[in-house]
PDB file of the backbone (N, CA, C, O) and the ligand in Angstrom, with CONECT records:
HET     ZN  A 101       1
ATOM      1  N   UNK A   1     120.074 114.548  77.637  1.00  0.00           N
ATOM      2  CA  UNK A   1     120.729 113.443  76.907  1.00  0.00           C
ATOM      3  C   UNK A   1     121.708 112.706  77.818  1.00  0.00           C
ATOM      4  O   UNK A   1     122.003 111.525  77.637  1.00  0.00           O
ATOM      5  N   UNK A   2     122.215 113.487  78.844  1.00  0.00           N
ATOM      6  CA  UNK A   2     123.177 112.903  79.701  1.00  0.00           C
ATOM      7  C   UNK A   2     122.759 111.774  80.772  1.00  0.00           C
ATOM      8  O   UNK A   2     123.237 110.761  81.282  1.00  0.00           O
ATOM      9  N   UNK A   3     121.514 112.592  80.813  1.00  0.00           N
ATOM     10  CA  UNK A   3     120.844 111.410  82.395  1.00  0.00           C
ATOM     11  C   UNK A   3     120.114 110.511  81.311  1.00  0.00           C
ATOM     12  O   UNK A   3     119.676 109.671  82.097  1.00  0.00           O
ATOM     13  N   UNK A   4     119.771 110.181  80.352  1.00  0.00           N
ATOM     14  CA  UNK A   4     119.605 109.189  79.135  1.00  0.00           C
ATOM     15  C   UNK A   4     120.256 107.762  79.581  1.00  0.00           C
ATOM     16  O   UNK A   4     119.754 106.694  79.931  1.00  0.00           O
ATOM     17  N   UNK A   5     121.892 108.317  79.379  1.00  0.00           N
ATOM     18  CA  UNK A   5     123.129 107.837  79.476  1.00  0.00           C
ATOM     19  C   UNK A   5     122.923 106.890  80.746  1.00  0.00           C
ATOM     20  O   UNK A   5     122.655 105.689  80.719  1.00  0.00           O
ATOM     21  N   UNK A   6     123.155 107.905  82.139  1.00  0.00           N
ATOM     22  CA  UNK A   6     123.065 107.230  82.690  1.00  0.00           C
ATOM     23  C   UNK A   6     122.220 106.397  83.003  1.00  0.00           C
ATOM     24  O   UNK A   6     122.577 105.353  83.549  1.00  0.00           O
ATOM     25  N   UNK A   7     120.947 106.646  82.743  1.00  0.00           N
ATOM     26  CA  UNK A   7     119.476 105.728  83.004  1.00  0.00           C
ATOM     27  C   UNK A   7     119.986 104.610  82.266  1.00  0.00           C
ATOM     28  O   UNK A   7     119.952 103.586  82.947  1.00  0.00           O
ATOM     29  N   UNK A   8     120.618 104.385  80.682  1.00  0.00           N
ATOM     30  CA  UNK A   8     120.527 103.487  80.845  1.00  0.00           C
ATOM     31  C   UNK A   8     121.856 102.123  81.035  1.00  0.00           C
ATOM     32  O   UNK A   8     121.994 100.921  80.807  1.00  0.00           O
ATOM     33  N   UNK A   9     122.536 103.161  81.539  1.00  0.00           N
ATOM     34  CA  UNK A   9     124.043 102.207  82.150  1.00  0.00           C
ATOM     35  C   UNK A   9     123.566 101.674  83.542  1.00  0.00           C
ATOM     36  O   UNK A   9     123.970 100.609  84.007  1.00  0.00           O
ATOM     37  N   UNK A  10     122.674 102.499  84.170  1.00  0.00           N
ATOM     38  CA  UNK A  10     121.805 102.098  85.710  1.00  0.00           C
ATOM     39  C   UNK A  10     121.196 100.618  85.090  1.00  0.00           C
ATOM     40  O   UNK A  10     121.436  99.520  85.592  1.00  0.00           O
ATOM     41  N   UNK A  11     120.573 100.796  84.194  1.00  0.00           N
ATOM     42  CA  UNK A  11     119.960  99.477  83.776  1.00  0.00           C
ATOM     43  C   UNK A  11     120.099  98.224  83.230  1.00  0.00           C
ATOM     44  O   UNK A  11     119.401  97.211  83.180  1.00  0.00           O
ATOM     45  N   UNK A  12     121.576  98.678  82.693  1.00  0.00           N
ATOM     46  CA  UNK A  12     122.742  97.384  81.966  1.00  0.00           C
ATOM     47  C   UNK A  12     123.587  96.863  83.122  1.00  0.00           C
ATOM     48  O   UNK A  12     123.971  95.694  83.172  1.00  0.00           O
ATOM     49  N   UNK A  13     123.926  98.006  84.275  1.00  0.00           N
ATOM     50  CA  UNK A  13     124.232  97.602  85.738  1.00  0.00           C
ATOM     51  C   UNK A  13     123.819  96.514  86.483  1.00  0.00           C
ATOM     52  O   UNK A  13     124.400  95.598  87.066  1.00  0.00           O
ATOM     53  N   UNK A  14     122.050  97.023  86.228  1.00  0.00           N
ATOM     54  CA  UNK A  14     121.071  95.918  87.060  1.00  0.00           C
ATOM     55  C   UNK A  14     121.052  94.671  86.311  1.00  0.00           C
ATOM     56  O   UNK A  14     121.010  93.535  86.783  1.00  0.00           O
ATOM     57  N   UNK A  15     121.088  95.005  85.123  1.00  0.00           N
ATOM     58  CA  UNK A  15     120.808  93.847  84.151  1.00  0.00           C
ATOM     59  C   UNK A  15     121.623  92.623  84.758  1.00  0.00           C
ATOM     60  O   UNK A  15     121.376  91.469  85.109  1.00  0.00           O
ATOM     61  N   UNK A  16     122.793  93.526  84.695  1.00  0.00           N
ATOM     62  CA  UNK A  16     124.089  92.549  84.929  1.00  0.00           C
ATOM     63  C   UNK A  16     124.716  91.854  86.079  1.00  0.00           C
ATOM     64  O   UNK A  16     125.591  90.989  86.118  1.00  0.00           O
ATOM     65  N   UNK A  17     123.762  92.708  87.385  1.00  0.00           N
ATOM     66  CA  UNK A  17     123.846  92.146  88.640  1.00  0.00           C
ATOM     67  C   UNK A  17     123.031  91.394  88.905  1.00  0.00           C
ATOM     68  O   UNK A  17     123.212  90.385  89.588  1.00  0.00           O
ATOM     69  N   UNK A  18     121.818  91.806  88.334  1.00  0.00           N
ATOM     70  CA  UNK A  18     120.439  90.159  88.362  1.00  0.00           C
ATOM     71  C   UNK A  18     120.976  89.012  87.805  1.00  0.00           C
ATOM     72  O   UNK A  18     120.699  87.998  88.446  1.00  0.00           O
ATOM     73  N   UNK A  19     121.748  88.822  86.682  1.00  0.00           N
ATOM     74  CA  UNK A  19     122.083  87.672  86.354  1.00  0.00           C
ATOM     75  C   UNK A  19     123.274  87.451  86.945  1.00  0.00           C
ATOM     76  O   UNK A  19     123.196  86.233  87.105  1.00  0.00           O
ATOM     77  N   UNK A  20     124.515  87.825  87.463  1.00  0.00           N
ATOM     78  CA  UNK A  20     124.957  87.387  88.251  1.00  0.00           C
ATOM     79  C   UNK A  20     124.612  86.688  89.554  1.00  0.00           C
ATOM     80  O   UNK A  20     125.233  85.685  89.903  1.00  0.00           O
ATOM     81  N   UNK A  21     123.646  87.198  90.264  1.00  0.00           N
ATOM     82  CA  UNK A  21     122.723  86.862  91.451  1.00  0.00           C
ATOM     83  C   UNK A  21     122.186  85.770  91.167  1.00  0.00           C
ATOM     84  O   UNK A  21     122.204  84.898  92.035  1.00  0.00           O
ATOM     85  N   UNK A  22     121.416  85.435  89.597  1.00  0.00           N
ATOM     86  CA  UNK A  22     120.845  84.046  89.234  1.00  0.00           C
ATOM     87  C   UNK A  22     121.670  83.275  89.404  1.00  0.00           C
ATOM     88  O   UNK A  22     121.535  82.369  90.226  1.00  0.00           O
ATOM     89  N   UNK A  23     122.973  83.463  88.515  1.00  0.00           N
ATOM     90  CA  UNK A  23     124.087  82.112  88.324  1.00  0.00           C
ATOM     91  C   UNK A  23     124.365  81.747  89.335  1.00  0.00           C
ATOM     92  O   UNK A  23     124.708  80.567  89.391  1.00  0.00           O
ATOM     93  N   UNK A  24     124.359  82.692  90.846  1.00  0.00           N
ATOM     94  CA  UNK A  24     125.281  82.906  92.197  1.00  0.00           C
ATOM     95  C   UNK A  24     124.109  81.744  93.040  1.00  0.00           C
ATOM     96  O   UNK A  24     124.492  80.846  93.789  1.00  0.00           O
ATOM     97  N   UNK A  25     122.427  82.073  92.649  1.00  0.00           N
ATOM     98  CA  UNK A  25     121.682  80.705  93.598  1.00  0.00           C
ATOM     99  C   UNK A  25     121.698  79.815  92.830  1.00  0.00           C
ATOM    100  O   UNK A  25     121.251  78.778  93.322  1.00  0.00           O
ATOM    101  N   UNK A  26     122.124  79.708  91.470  1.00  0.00           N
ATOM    102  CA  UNK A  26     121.917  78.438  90.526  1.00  0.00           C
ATOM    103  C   UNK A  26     122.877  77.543  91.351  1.00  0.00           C
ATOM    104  O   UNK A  26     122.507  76.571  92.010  1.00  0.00           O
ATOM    105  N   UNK A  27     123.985  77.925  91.251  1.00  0.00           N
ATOM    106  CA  UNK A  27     125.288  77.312  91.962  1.00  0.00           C
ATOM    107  C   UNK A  27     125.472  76.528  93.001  1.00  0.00           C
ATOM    108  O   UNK A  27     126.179  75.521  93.001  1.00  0.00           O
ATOM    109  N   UNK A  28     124.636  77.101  94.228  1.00  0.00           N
ATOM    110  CA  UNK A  28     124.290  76.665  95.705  1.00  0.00           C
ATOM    111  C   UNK A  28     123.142  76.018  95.711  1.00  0.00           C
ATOM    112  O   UNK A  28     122.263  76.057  96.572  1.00  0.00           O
ATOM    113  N   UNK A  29     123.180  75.336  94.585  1.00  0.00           N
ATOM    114  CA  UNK A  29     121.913  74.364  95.037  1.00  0.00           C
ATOM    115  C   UNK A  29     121.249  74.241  96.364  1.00  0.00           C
ATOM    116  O   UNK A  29     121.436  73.338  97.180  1.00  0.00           O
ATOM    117  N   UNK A  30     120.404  75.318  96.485  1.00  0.00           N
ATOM    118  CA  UNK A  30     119.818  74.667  98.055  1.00  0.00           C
ATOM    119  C   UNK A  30     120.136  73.573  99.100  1.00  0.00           C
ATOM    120  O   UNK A  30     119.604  72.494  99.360  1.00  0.00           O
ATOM    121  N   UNK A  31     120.989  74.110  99.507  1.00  0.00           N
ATOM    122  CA  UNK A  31     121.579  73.280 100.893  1.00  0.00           C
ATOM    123  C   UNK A  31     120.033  73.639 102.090  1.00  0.00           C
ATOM    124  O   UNK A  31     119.386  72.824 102.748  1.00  0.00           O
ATOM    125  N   UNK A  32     119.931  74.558 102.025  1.00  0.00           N
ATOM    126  CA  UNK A  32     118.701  75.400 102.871  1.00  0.00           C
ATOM    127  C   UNK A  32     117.529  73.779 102.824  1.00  0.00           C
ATOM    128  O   UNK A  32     117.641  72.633 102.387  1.00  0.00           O
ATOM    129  N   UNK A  33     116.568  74.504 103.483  1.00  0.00           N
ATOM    130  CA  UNK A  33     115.415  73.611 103.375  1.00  0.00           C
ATOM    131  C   UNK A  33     114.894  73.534 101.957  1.00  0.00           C
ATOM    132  O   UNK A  33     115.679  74.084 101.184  1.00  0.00           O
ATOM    133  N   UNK A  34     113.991  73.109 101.456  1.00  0.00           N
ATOM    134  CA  UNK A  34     113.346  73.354 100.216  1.00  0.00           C
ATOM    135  C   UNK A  34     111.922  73.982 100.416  1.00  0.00           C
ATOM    136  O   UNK A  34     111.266  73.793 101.440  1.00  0.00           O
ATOM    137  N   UNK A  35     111.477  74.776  99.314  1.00  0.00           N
ATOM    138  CA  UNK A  35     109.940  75.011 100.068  1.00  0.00           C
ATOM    139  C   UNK A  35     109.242  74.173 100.238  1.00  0.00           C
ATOM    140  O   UNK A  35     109.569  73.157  99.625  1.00  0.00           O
ATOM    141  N   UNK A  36     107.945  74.055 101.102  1.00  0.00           N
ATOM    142  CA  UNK A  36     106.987  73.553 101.054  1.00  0.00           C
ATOM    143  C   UNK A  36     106.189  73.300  99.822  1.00  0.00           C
ATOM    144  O   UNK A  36     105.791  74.039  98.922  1.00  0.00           O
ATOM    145  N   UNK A  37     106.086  72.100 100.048  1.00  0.00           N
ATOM    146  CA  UNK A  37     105.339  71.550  98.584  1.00  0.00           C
ATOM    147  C   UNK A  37     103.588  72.084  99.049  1.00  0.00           C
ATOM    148  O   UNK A  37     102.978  72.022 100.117  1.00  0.00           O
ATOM    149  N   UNK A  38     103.179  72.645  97.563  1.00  0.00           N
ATOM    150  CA  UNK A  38     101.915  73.835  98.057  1.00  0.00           C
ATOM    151  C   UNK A  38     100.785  72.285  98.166  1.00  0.00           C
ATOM    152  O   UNK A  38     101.009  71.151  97.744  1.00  0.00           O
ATOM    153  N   UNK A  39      99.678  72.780  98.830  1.00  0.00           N
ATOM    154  CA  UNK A  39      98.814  71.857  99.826  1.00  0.00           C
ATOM    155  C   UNK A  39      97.844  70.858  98.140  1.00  0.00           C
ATOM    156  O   UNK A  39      97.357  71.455  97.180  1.00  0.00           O
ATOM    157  N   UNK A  40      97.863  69.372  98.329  1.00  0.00           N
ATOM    158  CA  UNK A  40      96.764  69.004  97.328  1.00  0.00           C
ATOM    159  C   UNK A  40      95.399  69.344  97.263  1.00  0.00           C
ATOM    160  O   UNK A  40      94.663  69.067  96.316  1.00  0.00           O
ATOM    161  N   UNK A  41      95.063  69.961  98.306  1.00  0.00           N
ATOM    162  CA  UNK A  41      93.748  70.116  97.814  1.00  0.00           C
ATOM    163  C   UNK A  41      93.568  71.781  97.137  1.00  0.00           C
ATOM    164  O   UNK A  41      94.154  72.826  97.419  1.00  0.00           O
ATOM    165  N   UNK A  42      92.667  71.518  96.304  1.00  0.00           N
ATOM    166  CA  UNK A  42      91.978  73.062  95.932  1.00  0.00           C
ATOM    167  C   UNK A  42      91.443  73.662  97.131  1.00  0.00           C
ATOM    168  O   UNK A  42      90.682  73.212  97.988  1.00  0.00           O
ATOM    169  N   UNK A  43      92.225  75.198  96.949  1.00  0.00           N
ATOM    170  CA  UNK A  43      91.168  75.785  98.715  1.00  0.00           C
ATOM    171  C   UNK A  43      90.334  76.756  97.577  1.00  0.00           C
ATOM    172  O   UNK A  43      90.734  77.280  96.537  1.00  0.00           O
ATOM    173  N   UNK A  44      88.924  76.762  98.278  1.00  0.00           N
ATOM    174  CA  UNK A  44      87.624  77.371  98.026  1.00  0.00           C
ATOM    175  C   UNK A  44      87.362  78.434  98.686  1.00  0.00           C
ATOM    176  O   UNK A  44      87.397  78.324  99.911  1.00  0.00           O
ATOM    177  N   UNK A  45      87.041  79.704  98.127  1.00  0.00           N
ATOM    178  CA  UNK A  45      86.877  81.045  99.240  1.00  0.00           C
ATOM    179  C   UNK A  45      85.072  81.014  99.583  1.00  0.00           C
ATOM    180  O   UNK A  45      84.272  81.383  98.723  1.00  0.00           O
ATOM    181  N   UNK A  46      84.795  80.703 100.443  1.00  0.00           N
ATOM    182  CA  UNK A  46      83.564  81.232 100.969  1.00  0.00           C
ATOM    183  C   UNK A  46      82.823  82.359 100.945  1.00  0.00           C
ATOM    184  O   UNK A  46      82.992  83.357 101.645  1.00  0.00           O
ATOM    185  N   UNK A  47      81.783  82.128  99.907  1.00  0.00           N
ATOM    186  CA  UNK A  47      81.132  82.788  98.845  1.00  0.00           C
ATOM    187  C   UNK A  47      80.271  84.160  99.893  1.00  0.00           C
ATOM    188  O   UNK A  47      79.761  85.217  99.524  1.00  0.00           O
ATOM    189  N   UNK A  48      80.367  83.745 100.837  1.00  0.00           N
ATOM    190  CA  UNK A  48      79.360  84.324 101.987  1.00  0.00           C
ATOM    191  C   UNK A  48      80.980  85.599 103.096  1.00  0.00           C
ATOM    192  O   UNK A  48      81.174  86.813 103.173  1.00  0.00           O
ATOM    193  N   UNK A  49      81.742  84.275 103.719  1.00  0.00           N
ATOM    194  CA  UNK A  49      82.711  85.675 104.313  1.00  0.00           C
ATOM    195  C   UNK A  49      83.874  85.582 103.455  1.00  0.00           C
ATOM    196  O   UNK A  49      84.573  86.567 103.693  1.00  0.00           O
ATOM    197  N   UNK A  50      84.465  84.764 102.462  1.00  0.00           N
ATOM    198  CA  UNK A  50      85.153  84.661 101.780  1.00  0.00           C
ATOM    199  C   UNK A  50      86.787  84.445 102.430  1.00  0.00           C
ATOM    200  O   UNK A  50      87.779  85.056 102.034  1.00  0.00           O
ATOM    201  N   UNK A  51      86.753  83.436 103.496  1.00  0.00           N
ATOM    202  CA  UNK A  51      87.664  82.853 103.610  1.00  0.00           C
ATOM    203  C   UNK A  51      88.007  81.447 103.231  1.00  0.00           C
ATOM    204  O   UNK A  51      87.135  80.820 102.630  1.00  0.00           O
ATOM    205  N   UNK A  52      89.185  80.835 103.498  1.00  0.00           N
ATOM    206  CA  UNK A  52      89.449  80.015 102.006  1.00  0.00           C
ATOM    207  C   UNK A  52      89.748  78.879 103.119  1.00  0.00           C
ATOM    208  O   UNK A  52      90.302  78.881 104.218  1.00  0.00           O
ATOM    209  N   UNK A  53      88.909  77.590 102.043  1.00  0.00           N
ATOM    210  CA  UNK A  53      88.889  76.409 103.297  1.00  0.00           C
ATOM    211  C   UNK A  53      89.347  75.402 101.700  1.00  0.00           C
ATOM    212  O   UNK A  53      89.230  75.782 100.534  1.00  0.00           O
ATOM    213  N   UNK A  54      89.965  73.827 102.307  1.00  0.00           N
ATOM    214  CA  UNK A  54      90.107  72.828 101.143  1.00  0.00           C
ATOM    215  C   UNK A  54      88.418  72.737 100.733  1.00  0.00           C
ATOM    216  O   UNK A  54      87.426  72.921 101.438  1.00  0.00           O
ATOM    217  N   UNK A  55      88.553  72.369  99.276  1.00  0.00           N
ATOM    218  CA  UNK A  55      87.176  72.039  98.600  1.00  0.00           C
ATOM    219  C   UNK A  55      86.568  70.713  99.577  1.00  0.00           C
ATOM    220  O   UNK A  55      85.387  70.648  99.917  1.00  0.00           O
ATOM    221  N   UNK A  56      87.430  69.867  99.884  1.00  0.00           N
ATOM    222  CA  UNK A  56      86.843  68.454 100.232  1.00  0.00           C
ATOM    223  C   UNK A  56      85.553  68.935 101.850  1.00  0.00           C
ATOM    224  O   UNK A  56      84.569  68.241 102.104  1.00  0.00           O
ATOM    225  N   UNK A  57      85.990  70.367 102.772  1.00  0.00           N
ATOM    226  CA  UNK A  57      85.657  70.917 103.820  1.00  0.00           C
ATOM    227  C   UNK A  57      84.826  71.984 103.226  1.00  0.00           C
ATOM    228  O   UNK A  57      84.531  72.905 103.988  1.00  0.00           O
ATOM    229  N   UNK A  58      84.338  72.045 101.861  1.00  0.00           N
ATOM    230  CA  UNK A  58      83.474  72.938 101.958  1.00  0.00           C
ATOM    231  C   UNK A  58      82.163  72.522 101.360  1.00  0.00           C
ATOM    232  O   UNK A  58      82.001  71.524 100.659  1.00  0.00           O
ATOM    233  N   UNK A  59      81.154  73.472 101.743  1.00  0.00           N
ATOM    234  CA  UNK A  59      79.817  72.811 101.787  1.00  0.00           C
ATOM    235  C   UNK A  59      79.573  74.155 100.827  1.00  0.00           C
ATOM    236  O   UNK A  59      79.826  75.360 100.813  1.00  0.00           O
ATOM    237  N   UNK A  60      78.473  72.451  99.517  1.00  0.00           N
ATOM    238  CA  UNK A  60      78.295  73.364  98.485  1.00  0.00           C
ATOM    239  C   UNK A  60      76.767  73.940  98.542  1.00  0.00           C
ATOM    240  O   UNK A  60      75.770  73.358  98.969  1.00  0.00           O
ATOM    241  N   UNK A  61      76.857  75.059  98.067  1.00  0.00           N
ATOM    242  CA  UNK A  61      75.145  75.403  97.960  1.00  0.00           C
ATOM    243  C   UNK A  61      75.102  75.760  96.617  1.00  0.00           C
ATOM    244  O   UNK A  61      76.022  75.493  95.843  1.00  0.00           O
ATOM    245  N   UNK A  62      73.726  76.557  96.181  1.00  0.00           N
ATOM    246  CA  UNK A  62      72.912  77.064  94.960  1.00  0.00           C
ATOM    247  C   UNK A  62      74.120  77.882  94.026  1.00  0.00           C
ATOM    248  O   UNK A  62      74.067  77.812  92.798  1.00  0.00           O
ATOM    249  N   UNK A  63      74.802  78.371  94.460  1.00  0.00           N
ATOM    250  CA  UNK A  63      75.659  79.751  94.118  1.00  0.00           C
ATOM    251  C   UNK A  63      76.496  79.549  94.874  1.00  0.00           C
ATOM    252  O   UNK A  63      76.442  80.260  95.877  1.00  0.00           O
ATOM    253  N   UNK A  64      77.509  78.657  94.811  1.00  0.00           N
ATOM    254  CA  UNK A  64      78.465  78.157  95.224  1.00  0.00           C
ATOM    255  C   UNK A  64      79.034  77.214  96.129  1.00  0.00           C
ATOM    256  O   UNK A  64      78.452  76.157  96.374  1.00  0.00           O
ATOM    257  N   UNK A  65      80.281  77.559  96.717  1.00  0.00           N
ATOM    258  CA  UNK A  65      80.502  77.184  98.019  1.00  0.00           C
ATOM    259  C   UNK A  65      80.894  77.931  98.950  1.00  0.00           C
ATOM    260  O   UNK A  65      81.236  79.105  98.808  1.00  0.00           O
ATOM    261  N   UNK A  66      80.871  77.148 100.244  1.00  0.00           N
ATOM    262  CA  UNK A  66      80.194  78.201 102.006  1.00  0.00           C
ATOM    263  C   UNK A  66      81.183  77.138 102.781  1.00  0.00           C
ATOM    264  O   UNK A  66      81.480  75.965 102.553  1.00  0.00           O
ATOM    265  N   UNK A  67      81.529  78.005 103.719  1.00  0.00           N
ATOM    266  CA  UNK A  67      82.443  77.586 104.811  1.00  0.00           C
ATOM    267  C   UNK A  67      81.685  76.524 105.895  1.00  0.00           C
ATOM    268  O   UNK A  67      82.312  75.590 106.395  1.00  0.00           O
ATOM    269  N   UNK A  68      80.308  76.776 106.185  1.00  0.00           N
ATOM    270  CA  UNK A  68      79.827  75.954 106.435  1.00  0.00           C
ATOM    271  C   UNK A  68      78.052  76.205 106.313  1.00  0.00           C
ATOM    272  O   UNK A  68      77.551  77.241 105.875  1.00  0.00           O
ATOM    273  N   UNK A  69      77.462  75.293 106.688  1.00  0.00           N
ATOM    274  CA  UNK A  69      75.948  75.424 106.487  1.00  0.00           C
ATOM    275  C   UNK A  69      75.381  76.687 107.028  1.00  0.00           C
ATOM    276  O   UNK A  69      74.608  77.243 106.247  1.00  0.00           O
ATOM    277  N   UNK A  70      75.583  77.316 108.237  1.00  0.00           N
ATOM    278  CA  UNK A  70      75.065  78.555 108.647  1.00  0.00           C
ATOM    279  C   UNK A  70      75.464  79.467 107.048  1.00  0.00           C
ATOM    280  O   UNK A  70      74.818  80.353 106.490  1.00  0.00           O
ATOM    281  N   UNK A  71      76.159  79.121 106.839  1.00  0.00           N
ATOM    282  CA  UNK A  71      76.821  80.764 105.685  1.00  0.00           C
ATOM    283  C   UNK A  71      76.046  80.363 104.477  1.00  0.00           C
ATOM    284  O   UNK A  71      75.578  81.294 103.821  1.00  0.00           O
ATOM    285  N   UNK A  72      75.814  79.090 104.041  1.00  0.00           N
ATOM    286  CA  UNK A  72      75.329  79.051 103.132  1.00  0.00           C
ATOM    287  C   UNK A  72      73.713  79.474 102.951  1.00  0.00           C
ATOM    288  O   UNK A  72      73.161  79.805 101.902  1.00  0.00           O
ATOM    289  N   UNK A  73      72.989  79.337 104.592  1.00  0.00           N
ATOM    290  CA  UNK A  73      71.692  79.909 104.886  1.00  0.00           C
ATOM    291  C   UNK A  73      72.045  81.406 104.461  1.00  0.00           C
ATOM    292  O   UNK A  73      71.637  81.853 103.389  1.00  0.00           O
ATOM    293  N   UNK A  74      72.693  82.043 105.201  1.00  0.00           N
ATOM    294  CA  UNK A  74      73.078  83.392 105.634  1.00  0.00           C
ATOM    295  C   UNK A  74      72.918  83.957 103.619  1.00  0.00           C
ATOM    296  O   UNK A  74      72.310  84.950 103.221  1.00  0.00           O
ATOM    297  N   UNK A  75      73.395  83.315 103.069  1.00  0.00           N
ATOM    298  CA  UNK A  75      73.717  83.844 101.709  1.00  0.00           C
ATOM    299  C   UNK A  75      72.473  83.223 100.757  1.00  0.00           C
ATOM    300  O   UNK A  75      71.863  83.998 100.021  1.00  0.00           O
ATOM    301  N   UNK A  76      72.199  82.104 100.792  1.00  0.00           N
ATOM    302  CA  UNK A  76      71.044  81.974 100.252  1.00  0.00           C
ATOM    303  C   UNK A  76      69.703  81.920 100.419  1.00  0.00           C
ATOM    304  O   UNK A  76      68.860  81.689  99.552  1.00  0.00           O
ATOM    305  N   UNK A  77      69.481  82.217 101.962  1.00  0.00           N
ATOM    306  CA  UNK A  77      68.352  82.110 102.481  1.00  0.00           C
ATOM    307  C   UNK A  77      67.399  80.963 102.513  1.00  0.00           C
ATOM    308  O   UNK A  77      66.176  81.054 102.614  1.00  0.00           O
ATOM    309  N   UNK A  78      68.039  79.975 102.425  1.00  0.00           N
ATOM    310  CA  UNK A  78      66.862  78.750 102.770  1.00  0.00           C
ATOM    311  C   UNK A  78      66.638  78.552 103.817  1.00  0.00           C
ATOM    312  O   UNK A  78      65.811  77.692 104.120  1.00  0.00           O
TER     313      UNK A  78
HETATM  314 ZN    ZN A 101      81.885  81.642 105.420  1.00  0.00          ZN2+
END
């Protein structure tokens, strides 16, 4: 019943230091850089080795899309 206790004063602790920590970056408005704004295009994983290229760079086949024409042979066999 005792370690109860403490489990959950450990957790009203954290509670209470996470939201302090929020208010603490709310405050400092990013002076820092800002992130990177994420990329416009949709990236497509290549259905064949499954690495990820923009849709506009990928070449579509039967059953999907392929990183490039060899992969799309390689996977669909034409
Ligand atoms: Zn590929």
């Amino acid at each position: 019943m005792k370690y109860l206790l403490l489990i959950a004063l450990a957790l009203l602790a954290l509670w209470w230091w996470r939201s302090l920590a929020g208010r603490g970056t709310e405050r400092s408005q990013a002076p820092k850089q800002p992130p990177a704004p994420p990329p416009p295009q949709d990236m497509i994983a290549c259905r064949h080795c499954g690495v990820h290229l923009p849709g506009a760079d990928a070449i579509a086949g039967g059953k999907g899309s392929y990183c490039s024409a060899a992969h799309r042979q390689a996977a669909e066999g034409q």
